[in-house]
C-alpha positions as CSV (number, residue, x, y, z in Angstrom):
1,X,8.7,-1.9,-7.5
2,X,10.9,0.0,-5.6
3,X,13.9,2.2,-6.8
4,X,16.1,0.1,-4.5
5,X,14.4,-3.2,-5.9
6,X,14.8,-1.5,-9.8
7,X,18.8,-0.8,-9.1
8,X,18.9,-5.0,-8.3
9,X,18.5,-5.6,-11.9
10,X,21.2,-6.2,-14.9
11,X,19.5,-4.5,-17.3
12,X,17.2,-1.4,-17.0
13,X,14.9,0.1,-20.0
14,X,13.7,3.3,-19.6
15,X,10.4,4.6,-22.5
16,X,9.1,7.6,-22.5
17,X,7.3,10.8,-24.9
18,X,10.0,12.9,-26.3
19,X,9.8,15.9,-23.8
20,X,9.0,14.4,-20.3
21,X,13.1,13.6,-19.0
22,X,13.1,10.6,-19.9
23,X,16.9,10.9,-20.5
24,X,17.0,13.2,-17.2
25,X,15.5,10.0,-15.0
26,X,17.9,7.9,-16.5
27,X,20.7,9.8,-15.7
28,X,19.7,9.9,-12.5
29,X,19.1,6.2,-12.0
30,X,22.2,5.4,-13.3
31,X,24.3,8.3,-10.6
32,X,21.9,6.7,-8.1
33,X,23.7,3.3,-8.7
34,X,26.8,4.5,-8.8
35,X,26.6,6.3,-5.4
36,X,26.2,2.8,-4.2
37,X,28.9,1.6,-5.5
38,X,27.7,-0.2,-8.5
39,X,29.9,-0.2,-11.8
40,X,27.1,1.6,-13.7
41,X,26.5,1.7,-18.0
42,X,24.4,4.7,-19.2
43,X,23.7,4.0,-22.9
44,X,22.2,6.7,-25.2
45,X,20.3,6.4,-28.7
46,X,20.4,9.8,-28.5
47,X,23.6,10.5,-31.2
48,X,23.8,13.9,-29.7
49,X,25.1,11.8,-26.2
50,X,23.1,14.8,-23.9
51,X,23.7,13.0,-21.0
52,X,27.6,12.8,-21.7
53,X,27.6,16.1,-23.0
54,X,26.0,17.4,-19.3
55,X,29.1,16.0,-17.6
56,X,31.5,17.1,-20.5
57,X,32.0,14.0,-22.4
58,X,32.0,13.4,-26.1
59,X,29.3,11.2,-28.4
60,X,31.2,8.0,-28.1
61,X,30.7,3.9,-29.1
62,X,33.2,3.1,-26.5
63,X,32.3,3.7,-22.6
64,X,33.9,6.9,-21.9
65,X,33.9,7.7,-17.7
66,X,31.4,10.7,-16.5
67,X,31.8,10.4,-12.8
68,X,32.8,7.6,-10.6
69,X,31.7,4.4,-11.5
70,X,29.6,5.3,-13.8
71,X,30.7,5.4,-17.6
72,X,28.5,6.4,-20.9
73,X,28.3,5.6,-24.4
74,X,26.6,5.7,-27.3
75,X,24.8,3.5,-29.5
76,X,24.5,3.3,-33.4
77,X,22.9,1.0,-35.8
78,X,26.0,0.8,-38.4
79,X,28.5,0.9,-35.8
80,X,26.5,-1.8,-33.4
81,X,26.5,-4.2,-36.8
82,X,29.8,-3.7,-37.7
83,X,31.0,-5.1,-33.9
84,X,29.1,-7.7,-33.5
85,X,30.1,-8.6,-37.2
86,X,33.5,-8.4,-35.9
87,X,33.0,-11.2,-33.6
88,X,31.6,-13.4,-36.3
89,X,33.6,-12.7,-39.6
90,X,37.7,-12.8,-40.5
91,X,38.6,-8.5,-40.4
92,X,39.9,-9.6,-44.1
93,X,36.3,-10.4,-45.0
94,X,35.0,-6.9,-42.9
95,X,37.1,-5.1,-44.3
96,X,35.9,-5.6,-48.1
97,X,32.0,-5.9,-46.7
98,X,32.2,-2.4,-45.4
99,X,33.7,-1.0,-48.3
100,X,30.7,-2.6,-50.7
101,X,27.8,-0.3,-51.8
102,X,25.4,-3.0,-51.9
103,X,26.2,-3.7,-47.9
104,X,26.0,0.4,-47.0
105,X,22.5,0.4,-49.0
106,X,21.3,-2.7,-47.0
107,X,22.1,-1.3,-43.8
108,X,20.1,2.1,-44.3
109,X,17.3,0.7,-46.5
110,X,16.7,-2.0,-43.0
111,X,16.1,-0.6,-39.8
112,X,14.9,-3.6,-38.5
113,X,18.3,-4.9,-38.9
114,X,20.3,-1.8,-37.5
115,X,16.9,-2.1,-34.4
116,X,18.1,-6.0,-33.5
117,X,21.8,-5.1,-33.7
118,X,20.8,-2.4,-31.3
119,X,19.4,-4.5,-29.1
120,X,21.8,-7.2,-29.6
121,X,24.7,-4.7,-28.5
122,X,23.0,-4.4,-25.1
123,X,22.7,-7.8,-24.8
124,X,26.6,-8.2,-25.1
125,X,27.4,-5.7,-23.0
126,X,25.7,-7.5,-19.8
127,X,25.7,-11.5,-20.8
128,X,28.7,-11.5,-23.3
129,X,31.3,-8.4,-22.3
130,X,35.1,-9.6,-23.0
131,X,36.8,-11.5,-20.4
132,X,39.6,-9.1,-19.2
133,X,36.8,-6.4,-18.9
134,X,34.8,-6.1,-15.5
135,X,31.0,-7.3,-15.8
136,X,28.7,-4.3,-15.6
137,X,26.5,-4.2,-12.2
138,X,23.5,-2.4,-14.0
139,X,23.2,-1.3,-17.4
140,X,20.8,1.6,-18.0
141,X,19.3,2.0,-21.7
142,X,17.9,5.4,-22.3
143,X,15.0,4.4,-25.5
144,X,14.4,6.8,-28.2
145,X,10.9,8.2,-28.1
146,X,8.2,5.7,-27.5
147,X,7.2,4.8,-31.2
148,X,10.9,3.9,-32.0
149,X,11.6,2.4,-28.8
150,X,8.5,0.1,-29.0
151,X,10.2,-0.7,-32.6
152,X,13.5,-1.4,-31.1
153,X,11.9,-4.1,-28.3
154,X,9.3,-5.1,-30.9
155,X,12.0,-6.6,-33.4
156,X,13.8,-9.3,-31.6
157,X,10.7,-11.5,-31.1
158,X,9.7,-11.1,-35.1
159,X,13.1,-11.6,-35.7
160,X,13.2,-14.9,-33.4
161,X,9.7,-16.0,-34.8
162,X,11.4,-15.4,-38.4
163,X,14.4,-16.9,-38.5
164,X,13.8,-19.9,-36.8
165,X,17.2,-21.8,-35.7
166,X,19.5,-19.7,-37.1
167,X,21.9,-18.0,-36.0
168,X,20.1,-14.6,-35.9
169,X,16.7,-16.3,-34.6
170,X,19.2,-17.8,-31.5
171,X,20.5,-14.1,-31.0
172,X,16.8,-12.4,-31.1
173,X,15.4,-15.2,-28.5
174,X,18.3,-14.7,-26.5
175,X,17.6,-10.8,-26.1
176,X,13.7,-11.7,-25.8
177,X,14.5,-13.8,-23.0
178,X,16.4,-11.3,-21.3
179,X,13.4,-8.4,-21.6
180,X,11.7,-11.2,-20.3
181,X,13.5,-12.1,-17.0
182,X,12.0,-10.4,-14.4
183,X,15.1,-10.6,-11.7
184,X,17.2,-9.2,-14.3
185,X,15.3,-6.9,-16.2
186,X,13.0,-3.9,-15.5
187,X,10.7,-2.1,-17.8
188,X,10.3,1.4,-16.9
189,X,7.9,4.7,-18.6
190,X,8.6,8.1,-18.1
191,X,5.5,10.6,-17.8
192,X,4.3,13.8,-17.1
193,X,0.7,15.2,-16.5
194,X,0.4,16.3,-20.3
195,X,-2.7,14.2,-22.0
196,X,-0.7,13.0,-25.0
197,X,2.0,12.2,-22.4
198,X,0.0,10.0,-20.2
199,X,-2.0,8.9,-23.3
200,X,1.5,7.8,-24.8
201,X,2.4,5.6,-21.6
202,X,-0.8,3.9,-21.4
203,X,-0.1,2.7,-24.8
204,X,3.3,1.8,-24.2
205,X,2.0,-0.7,-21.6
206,X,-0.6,-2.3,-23.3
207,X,2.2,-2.8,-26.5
208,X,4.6,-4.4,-23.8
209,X,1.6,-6.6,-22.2
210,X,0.6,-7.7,-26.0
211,X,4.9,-9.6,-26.2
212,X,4.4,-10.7,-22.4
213,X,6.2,-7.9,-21.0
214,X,5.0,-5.4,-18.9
215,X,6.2,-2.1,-16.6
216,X,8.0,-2.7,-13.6
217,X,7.3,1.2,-12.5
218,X,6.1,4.3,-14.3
219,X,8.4,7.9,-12.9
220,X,5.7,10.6,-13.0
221,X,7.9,13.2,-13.9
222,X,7.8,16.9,-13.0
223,X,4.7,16.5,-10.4
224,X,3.5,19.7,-8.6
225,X,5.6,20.5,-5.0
226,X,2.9,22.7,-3.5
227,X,2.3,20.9,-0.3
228,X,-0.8,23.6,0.9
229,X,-4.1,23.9,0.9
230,X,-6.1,26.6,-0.1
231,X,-7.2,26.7,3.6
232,X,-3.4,28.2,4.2
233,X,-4.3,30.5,1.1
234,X,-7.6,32.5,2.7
235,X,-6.0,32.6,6.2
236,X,-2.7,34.9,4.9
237,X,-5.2,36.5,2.8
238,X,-7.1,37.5,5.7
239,X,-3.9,38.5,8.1
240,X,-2.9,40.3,5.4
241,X,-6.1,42.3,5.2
242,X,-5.8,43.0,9.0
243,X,-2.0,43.7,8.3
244,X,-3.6,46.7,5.7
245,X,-1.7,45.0,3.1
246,X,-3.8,42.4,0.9
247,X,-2.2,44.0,-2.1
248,X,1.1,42.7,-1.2
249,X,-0.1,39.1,-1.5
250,X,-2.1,39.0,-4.0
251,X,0.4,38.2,-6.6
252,X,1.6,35.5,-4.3
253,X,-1.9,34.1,-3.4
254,X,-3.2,34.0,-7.3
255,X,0.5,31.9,-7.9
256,X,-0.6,29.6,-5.0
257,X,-3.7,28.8,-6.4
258,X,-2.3,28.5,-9.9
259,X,0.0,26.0,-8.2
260,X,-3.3,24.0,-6.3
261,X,-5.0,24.2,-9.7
262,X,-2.2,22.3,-11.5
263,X,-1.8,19.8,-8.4
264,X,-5.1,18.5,-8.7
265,X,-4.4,18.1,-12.6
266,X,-1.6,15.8,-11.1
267,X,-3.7,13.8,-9.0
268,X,-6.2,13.2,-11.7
269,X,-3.5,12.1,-13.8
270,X,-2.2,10.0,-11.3
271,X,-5.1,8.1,-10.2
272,X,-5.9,7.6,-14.2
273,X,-2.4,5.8,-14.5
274,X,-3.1,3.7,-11.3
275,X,-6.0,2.6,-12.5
276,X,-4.7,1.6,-16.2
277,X,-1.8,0.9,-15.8
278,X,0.8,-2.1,-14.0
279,X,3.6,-1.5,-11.9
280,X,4.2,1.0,-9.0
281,X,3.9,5.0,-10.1
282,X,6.7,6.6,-8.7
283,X,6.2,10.3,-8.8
284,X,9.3,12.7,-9.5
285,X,8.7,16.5,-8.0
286,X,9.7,19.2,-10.9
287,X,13.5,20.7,-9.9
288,X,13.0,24.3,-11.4
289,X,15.9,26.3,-12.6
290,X,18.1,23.2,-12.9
291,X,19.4,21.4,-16.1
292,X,21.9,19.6,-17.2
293,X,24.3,18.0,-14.6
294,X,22.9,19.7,-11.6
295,X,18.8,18.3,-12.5
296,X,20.8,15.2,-12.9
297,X,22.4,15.3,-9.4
298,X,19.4,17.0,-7.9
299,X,16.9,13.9,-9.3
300,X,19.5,11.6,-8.1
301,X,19.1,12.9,-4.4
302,X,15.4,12.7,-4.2
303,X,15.6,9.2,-6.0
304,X,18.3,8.2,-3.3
305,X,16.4,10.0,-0.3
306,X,13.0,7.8,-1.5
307,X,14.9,5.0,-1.8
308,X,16.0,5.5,2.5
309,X,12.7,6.1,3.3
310,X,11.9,3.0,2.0
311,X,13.7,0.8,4.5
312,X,15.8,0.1,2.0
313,X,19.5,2.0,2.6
314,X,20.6,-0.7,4.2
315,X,21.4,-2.7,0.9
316,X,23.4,-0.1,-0.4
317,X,27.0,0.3,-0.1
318,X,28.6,0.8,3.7
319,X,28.2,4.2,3.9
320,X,24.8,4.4,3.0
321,X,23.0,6.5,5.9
322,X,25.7,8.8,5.5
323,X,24.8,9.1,2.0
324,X,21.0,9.0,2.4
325,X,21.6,12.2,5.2
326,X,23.8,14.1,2.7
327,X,21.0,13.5,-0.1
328,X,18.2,14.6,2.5
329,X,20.2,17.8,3.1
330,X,20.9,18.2,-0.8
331,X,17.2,17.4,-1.2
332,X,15.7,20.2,0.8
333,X,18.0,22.9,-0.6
334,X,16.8,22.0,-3.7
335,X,13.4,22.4,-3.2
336,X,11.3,23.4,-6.5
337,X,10.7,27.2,-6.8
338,X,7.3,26.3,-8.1
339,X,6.0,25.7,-4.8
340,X,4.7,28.7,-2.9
341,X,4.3,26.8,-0.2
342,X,7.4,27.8,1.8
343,X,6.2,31.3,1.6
344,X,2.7,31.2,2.0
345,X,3.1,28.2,5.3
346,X,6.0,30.4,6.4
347,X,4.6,33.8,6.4
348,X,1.3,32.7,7.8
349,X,2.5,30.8,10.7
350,X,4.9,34.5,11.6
351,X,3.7,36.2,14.7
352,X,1.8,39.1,13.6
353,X,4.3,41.8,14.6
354,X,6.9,40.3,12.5
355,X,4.7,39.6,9.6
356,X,3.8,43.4,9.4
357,X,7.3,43.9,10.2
358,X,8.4,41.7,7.3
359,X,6.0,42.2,4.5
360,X,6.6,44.4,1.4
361,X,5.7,47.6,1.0
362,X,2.0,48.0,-0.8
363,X,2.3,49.4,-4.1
364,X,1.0,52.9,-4.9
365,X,-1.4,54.1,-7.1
366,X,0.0,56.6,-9.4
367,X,-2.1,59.4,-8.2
368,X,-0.2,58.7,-4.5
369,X,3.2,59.4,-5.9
370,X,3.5,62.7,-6.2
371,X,2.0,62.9,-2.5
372,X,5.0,60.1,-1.0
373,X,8.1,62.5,-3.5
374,X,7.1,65.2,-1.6
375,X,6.9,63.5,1.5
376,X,10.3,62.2,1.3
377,X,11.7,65.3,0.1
378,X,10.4,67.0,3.6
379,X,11.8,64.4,5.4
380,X,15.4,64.6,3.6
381,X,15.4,68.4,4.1
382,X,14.7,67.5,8.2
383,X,17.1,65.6,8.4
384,X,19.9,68.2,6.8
385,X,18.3,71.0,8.9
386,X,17.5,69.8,12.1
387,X,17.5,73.1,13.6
């Protein structure tokens, strides 16, 4: 599935391992659909809100607006029970409930109630949000880490198995249904190259095929950038040598291989998830020296740029090649640092007067030093006496 084809959906559900951006991908699936124009809903079970925090925002249970179109909030077991108690019960009634011990000691001795209330919150907020409000385009749900999350998703179908025709049985099948509907819902795993990582996501996706769900896509998250071979490596090893300086590119070659070594951990990874796993793997290249609200924006452009490439600009809003160009330009200038290949491409494809021109000075052995001092003490003394 493609990003374009995952931004068609109502509802989208993003799992991950604590540690691989899940959160980040989010964010940046949910500023992709509000560049095009789509009223956007980022909810966090996070109750440090990171992602509103990023944009300045606040830990809030009531959207709060980070950018345009796009709004954030976040979401608590207690506080999702008590509203959606609020639509069922007299505020007399609620008011006395919430002041009883016996009903705070129910609501922290069951998480499988405050899980369904969870889920039934995001449920309300795409089929059931209050008349006078505008209907969300997309909501985005960022998951806790994958053991909860597979809790959370987990607990409506026990809960509609359970309770039969009651009330709460109606509500869990109704949020089943919806994880169930492919044109309005999408399943999506966050991963990186790390075994327990990719070990974590294979398991998600058996867990989701065992309730007859499944992945829509998995974002392989912070994959290598080094687009070079290590062809490209010996030949500026060997103009350097002719250049008399293979000690200024050392450093820079032993990086570049450091950075072919990890690629090829990437591409074992990735053929490993292929194989196991459903759904299209979309990979996500590492944004080094970012965080925050400037990986989120950054993520965003190469999400959007993909997206173009696709064919698929045309279904966003009306000034969608503009945008695609602008995210193309954004994209490049944020190229990851951790790929040497710029340099190493760059400097080997110079003409070799300006690569001896351009390269750095080799380093000196320490026995050479006091040789170059007085050296450059001669010259100085030339230049102030030129008689």
């Amino acid at each position: 599935m493609t990003i374009a084809q995952l931004l068609e959906r109502r509802l989208l559900v993003t799992l991950g391992k604590g540690g691989v951006g899940r959160s980040a991908l989010s964010a940046a699936l949910a500023l992709a659909a509000a560049r095009r124009g789509m009223r956007t809903l980022l909810i966090e079970a996070d109750p440090r809100a990171p992602i509103a925090a990023a944009w300045g925002g606040r830990p809030s249970f009531e959207p709060i607006e980070l950018t345009v179109n796009l709004r954030a909030m976040m979401l608590g077991g207690q506080e999702a029970l008590e509203q959606y108690l609020g639509l069922v019960a007299p505020r007399a009634v609620l008011r006395a409930l919430f002041r009883s011990h016996l009903y705070q000691y129910f609501v922290h001795a069951a998480p499988a109630v405050r899980e369904l209330t969870m889920m039934g919150k995001v449920y309300h907020e795409i089929e059931r949000r209050s008349a006078p409000l505008e209907p969300w385009d997309l909501v985005i749900f960022d998951m806790p880490a994958s053991g909860q999350a597979l809790s959370m998703i987990r607990t409506p179908f026990a809960a509609g198995a359970a309770f039969g025709d009651s009330v709460v049985g109606r509500e869990a099948r109704n949020i089943t249904a919806l994880l169930g509907a492919a044109g309005k819902c999408a399943i999506v795993a966050v991963t990186t190259a790390e075994p327990l990582a990719i070990a974590e996501t294979l398991e998600v996706g058996h867990a989701l095929e065992s309730l007859g769900l499944g992945l829509s896509a998995t974002f392989f998250n912070r994959a290598s950038g080094a687009d070079f071979g290590a062809g490209e490596i010996a030949r500026m090893e060997r103009l350097a040598a002719r250049a008399a300086a293979p000690d200024a590119v050392a450093e820079l070659a032993e990086i570049a291989r450091g950075a072919l070594r990890r690629r090829a951990r990437d591409r074992r990874a990735l053929g490993l998830l292929r194989r196991r796993i459903g759904g299209d793997v979309i990979e996500v290249t590492e944004r080094r020296g970012l965080a925050g609200a400037r990986l989120f924006e950054a993520l965003a452009d190469q999400l959007v740029f993909d997206s173009a490439a696709d064919g698929s600009a045309a279904e966003s809003r009306p000034d969608a090649p503009a945008a695609a160009a602008g995210a193309s330009e954004r994209c490049a200038a944020a190229r990851p640092a951790g790929a040497a290949a710029a340099g190493i491409a760059a400097w080997a494809s110079l003409p070799f007067g300006m690569r001896t021109a351009r390269r750095p000075a080799p380093r000196r052995r320490r026995s050479e030093w006091p040789r170059a001092t007085a050296y450059a003490r001669t010259a100085r003394n030339r230049r102030a006496n030129p008689g």
